[in-house]
C-alpha positions in Angstrom: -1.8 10.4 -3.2 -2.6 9.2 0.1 -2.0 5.4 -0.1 -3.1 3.0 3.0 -1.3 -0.6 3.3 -3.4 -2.8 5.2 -3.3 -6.6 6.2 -4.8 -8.2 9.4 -2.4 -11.1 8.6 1.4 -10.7 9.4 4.0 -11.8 6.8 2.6 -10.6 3.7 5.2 -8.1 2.8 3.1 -5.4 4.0 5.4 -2.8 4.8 7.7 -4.2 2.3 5.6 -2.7 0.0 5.1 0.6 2.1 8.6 1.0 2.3 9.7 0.4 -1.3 7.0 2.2 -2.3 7.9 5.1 -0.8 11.0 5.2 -2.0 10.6 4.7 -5.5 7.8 7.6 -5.1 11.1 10.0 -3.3 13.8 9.0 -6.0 11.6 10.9 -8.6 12.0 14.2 -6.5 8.5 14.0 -4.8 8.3 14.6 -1.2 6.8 11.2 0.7 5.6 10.8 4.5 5.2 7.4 5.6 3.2 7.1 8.7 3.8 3.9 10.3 1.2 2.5 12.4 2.1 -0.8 12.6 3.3 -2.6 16.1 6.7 -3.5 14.9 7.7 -0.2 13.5 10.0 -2.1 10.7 9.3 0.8 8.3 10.0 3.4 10.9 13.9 1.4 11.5 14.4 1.4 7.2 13.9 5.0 7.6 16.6 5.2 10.0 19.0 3.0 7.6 17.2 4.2 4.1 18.4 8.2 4.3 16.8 9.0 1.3 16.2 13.1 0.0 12.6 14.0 -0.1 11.4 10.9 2.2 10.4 11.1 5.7 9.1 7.8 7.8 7.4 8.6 11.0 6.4 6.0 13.6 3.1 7.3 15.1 0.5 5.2 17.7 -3.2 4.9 17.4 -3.7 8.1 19.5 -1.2 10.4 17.8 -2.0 9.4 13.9 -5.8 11.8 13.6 -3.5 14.8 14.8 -0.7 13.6 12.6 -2.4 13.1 9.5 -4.6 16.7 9.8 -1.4 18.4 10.4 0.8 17.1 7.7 -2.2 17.5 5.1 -2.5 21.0 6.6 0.8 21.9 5.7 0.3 21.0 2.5 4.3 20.2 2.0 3.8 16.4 1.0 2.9 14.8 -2.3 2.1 11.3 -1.4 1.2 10.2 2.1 1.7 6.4 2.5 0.0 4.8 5.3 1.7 1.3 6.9 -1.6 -0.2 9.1 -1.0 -2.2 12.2 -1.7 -6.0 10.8 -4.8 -6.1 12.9 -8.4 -5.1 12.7 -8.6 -1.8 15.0 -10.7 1.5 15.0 -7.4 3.3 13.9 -6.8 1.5 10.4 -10.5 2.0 9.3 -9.9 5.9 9.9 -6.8 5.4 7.5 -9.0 3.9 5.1 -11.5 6.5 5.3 -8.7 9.1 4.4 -7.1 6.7 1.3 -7.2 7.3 -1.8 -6.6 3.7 -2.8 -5.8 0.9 -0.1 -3.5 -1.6 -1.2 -4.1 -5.3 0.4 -0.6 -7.2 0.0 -1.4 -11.2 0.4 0.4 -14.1 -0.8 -0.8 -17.2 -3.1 -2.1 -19.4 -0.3 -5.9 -20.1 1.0 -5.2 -18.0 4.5 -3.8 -15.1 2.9 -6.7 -14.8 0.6 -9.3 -15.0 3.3 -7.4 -12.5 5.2 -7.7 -9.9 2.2 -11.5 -10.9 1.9 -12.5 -9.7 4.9 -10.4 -6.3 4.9 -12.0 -5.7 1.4 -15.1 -6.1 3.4 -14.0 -3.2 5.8 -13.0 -1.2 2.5 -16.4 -1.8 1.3 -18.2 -0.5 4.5 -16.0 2.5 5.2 -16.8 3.5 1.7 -20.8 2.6 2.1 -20.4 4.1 5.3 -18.6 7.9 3.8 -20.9 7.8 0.8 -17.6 7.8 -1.6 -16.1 4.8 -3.1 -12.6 3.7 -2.1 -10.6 2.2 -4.7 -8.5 -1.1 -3.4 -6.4 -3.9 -5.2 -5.1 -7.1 -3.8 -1.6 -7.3 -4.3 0.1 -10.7 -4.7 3.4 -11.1 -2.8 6.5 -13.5 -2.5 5.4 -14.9 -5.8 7.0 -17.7 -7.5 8.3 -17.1 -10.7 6.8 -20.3 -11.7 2.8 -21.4 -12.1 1.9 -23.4 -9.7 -1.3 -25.3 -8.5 -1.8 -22.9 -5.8 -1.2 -19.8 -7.5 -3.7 -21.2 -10.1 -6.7 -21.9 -7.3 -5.6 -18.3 -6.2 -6.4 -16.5 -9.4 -9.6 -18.6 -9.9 -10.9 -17.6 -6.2 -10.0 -13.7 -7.0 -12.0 -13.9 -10.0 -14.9 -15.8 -8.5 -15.1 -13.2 -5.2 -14.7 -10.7 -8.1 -11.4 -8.9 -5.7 -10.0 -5.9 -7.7 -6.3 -7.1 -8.4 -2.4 -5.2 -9.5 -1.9 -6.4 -13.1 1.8 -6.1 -10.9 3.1 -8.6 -8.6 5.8 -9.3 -6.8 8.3 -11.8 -7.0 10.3 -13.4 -3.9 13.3 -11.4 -4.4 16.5 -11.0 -2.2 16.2 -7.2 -2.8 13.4 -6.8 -0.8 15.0 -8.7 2.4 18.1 -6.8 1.8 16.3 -3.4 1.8 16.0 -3.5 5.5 19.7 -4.9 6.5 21.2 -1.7 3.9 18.2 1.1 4.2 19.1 0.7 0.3 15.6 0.5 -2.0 15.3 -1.5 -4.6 14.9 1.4 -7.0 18.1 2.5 -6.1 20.1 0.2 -8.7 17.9 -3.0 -9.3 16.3 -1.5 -12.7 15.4 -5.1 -13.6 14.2 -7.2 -11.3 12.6 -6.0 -7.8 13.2 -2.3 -8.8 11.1 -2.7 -12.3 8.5 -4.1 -10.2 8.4 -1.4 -7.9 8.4 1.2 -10.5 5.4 -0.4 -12.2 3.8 -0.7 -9.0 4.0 2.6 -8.3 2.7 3.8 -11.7 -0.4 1.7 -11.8 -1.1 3.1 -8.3 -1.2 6.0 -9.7 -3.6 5.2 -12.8 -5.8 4.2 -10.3 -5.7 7.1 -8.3 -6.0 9.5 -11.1 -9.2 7.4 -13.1 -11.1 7.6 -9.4 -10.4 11.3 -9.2 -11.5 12.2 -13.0 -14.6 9.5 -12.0 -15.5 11.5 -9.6 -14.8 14.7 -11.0 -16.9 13.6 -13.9 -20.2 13.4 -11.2 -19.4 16.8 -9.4 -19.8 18.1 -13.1 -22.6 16.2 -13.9 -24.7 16.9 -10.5 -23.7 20.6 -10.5 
């Protein structure tokens, strides 16, 4: 799978995601690259703590990624390639998204956040109008409360009246996934309840996703050969 994590809004929990992710993807024994494009680089410095077999985090800029991505799906060595986007709107992140199988659009339960993932489902919408092949993309809701509240209740109703694709997943605000980056230690690596169940069911609904679009569109190769 080649996954791209985009946001134009900082603190969504972003490459959070990307990062845990990853790992959960590596502890089953499949090899992972994640490319990390963002300015901060906090996936590249997990990498450096996490040390986990099968995963590789590289830091890459805007010029280097085109060569890094052709190489690496050259190669042919990787199962999953997770993409970690700058959080702004630049020429590089829609090439990412012209590459993804699925882009994943992390955003917490408040008005800004939503508008934020609004308009890059817009840019999802045009890269695919623009290749001729439809990019699948979820919003994923972040730093949840475990509670209802009246702003995560105007935030569902506003998904479901812009109609934007959503994980059945969601993650709750969890210590796990601050501690992550102070111990390079995943939460799939011994939370199998909490943060770490999330993750795993992340990961495997990403993957549903991945594998419907690719029968879809196997499905119309058939039928228009």
């Amino acid at each position: 799978m080649i996954i791209a994590f985009a946001s134009s809004k900082g603190g969504v929990g972003k490459s959070t995601t990307c990062a845990a992710v990853g790992a959960r993807l590596a502890s089953r024994g499949d090899e992972v690259l994640i490319i990390d494009l963002d300015q901060n680089k906090t996936v590249e410095r997990w990498g450096r703590k996490a040390k986990i077999k099968g995963l590789t985090v590289v830091g890459a800029d805007r010029d280097g990624f085109t060569t890094l991505f052709r190489e690496t799906v050259a190669a042919g060595d990787k199962d999953h390639i997770l993409i970690d986007l700058a959080g702004a709107r630049e020429a590089t992140a829609l090439k990412a998204i012209a590459r993804a199988d699925l882009v994943v659009i992390p955003a917490q339960a408040s008005e800004p956040d939503l508008r934020e993932a609004l308009v890059v489902a817009s840019d999802v919408r045009d890269v695919s109008e623009e290749k001729g092949v439809p990019i699948p993309y979820r919003m994923l809701l972040t730093k949840m409360s475990p509670l209802r509240t009246r702003v995560t209740d105007f935030v569902y109703q506003e998904l479901a009246r812009h109609k934007l694709p959503i994980f059945r997943t969601v993650l709750v605000e969890r210590v796990a996934y601050k501690e992550m980056f102070l111990t390079g230690v995943p939460p799939s690596a011994g939370d199998k309840s909490g943060a770490g169940a999330e993750v795993a069911a992340l990961a495997t609904e990403m993957e549903e996703i991945v594998n419907e679009a690719r029968a879809g569109a196997g499905a119309k190769a058939t039928a228009a050969g």
